[in-house]
C-alpha positions in Angstrom: -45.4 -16.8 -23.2 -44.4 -18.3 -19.9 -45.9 -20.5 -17.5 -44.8 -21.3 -13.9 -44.8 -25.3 -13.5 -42.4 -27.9 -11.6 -39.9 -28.6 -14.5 -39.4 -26.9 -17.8 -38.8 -29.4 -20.8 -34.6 -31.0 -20.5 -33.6 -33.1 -23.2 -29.9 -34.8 -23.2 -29.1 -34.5 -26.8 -26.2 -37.1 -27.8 -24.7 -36.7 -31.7 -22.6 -39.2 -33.7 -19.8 -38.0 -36.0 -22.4 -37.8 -39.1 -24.6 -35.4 -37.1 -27.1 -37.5 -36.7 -28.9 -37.0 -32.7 -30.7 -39.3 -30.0 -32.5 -37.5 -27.3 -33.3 -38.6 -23.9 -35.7 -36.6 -21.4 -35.2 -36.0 -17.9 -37.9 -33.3 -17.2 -41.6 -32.2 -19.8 -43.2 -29.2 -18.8 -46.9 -28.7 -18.1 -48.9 -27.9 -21.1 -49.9 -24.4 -22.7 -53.4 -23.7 -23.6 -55.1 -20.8 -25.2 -55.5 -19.5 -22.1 -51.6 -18.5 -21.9 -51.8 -16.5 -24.4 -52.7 -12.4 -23.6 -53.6 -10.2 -25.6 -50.4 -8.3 -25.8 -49.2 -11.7 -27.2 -52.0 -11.8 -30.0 -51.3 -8.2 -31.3 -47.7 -9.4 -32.4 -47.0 -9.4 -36.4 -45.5 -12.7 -36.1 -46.4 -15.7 -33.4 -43.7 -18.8 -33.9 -45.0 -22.0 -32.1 -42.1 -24.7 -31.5 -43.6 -27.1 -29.1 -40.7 -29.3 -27.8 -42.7 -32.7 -26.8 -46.5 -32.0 -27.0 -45.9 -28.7 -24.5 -48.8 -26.6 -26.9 -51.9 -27.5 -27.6 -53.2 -26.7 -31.2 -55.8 -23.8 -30.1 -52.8 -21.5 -29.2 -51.9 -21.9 -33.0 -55.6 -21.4 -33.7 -55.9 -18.3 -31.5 -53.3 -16.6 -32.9 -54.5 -17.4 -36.9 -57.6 -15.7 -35.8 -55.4 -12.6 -34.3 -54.3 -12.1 -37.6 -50.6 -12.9 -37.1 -48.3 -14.3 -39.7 -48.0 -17.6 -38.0 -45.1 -20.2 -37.9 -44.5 -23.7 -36.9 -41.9 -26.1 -35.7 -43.9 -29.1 -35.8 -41.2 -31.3 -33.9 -43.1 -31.5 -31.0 -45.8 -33.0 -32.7 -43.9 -36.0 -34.1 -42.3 -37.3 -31.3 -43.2 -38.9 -27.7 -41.5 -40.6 -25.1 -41.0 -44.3 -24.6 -39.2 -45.0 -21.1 -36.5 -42.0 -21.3 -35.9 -42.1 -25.0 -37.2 -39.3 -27.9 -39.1 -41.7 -29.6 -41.1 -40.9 -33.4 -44.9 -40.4 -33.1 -47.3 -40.4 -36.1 -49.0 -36.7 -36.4 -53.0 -37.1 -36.2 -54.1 -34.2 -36.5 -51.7 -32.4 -38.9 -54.3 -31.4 -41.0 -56.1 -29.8 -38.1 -53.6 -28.2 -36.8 -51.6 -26.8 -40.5 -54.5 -25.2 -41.6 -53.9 -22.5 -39.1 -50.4 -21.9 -40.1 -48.6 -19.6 -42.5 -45.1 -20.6 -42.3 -43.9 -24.4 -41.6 -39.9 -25.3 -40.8 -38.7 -28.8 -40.3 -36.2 -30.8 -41.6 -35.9 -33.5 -44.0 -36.8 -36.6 -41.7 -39.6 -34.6 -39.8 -41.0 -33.7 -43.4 -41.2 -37.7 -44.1 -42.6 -38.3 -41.0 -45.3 -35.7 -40.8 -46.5 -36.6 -44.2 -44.8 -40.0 -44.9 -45.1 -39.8 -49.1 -42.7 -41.4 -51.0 -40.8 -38.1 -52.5 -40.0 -34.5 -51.0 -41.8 -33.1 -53.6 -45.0 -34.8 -52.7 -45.0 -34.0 -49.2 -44.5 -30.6 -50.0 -47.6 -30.6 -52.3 -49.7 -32.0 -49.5 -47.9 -29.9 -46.8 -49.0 -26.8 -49.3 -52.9 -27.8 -49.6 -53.4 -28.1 -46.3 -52.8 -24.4 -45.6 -49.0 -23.1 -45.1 -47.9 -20.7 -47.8 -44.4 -20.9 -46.7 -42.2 -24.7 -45.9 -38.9 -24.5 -45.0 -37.0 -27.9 -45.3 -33.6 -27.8 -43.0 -30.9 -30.3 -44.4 -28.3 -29.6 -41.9 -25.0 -29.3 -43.1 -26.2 -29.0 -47.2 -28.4 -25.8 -46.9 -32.0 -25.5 -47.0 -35.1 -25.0 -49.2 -37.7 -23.0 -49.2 -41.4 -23.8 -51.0 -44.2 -22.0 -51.8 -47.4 -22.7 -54.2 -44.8 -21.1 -57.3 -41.1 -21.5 -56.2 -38.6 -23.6 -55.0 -35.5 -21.6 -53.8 -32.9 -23.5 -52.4 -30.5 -21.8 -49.9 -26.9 -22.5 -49.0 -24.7 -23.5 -46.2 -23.6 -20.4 -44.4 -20.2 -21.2 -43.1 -19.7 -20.3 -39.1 -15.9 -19.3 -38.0 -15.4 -22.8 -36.0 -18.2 -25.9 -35.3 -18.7 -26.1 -31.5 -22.2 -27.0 -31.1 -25.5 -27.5 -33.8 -28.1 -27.2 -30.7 -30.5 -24.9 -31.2 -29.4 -23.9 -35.1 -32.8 -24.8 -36.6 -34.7 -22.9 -34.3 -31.9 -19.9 -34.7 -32.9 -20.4 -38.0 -36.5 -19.9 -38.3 -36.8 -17.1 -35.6 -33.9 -15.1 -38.0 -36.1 -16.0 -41.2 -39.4 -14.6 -39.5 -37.8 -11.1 -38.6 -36.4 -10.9 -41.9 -39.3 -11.9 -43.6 -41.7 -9.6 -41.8 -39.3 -6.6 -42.7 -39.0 -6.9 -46.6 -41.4 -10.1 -47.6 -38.1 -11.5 -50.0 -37.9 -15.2 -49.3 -34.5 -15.7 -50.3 -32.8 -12.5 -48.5 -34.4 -13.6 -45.7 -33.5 -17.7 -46.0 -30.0 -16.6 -46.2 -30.8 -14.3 -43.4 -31.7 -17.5 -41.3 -28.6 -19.0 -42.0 -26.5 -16.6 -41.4 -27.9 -16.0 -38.2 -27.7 -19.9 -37.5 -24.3 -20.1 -38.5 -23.1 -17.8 -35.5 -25.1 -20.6 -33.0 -23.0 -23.2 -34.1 -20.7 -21.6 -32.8 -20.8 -21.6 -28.9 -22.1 -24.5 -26.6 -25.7 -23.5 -25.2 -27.1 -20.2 -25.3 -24.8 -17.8 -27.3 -24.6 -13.8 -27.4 -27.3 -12.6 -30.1 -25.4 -10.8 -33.1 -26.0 -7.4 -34.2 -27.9 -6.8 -37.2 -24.1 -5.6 -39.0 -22.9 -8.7 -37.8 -25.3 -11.3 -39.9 -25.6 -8.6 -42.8 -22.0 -8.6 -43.0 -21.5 -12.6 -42.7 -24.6 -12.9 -45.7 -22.7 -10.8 -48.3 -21.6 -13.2 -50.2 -24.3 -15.8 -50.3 -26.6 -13.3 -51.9 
């Protein structure tokens, strides 16, 4: 989905030698409504929403529910605002709303606590679960992931890239690699590792990197399954 507008969404991301990342804006596009999306975009198997600052409203997610996709979320979006030029945390109002219309849900472990704001993981996955997503994926960068659903917890490693240039982007590599896998064979943990691996070839090159082949990730995944 594409919409013509003055400025597209720029963030300066900034990270310390832990990882961790401010953000600062320079530019938010204007906003996507139902109305963006075509048809030819609601007959798709799988619609992935990753709103960068507020960009989609939640009917898009409930338009394409009612299409029948398999539908995911990156909820960051949601959970943050700006204050001045700073990526500032936002509380999320109208999760429940919104989650109800989602299948899949991918976030990481400080978005988890502050979409839900429980005192354990384990809790906020239990709410996250009841409020309609069959599928959460929690991201915890450099020490894997996990992946929940109503009757298993299957945890998923670190796949190791060739050198560490740059982690932009790596989370949404990610989810996108997860979803295709997903769709294709419905096995949660060949198609976490799938993510990863597919991940691990964004980290690295800085910015937008040269897609590898299907060989390439099967081959790098080997050993992790």
């Amino acid at each position: 989905v594409s919409r013509d507008g003055q400025h597209t969404t720029r963030f300066i991301n900034q990270y310390d030698s832990t990882g961790a990342r401010t953000q600062c804006v320079e530019a938010i596009a204007a906003p996507i409504k139902k109305n963006a999306l075509l048809e030819r975009h609601l007959q798709s198997r799988v619609i992935h929403f990753c709103p960068l600052i507020g960009e989609i409203d939640g009917s898009c997610i409930k338009a394409a529910k009612e299409a029948g996709a398999l539908v995911s979320l990156d909820p960051q979006g949601f959970l943050r605002t700006v204050q001045g030029d700073r990526v500032v945390p936002k509380e999320w109002t109208d999760r429940a709303a919104v989650l109800k219309h989602v299948d899949v849900l991918k976030l990481d472990e400080t978005e988890l606590q502050s979409a839900v704001g429980t005192a354990t993981e384990i809790d906020a996955i239990g709410k996250i679960l009841n409020e309609g997503p069959e599928i959460v994926i929690v991201i915890r960068d450099r020490r894997g992931s996990t992946i929940y659903t109503q009757e298993d917890k299957i945890d998923i490693p670190l796949v190791l890239a060739d050198q560490l240039v740059d982690a932009t982007g790596s989370g949404d590599t990610y989810a996108i690699g997860f979803l295709v896998e997903y769709a294709r064979n419905e096995n949660l943990r060949q198609a976490g590792v799938f993510g990863a691996s597919c991940a691990s070839f964004n980290l690295e090159t800085m910015g937008p990197y040269e897609m590898p082949t299907r060989g390439q990730v099967e081959s790098r995944m080997k050993s992790y399954l």
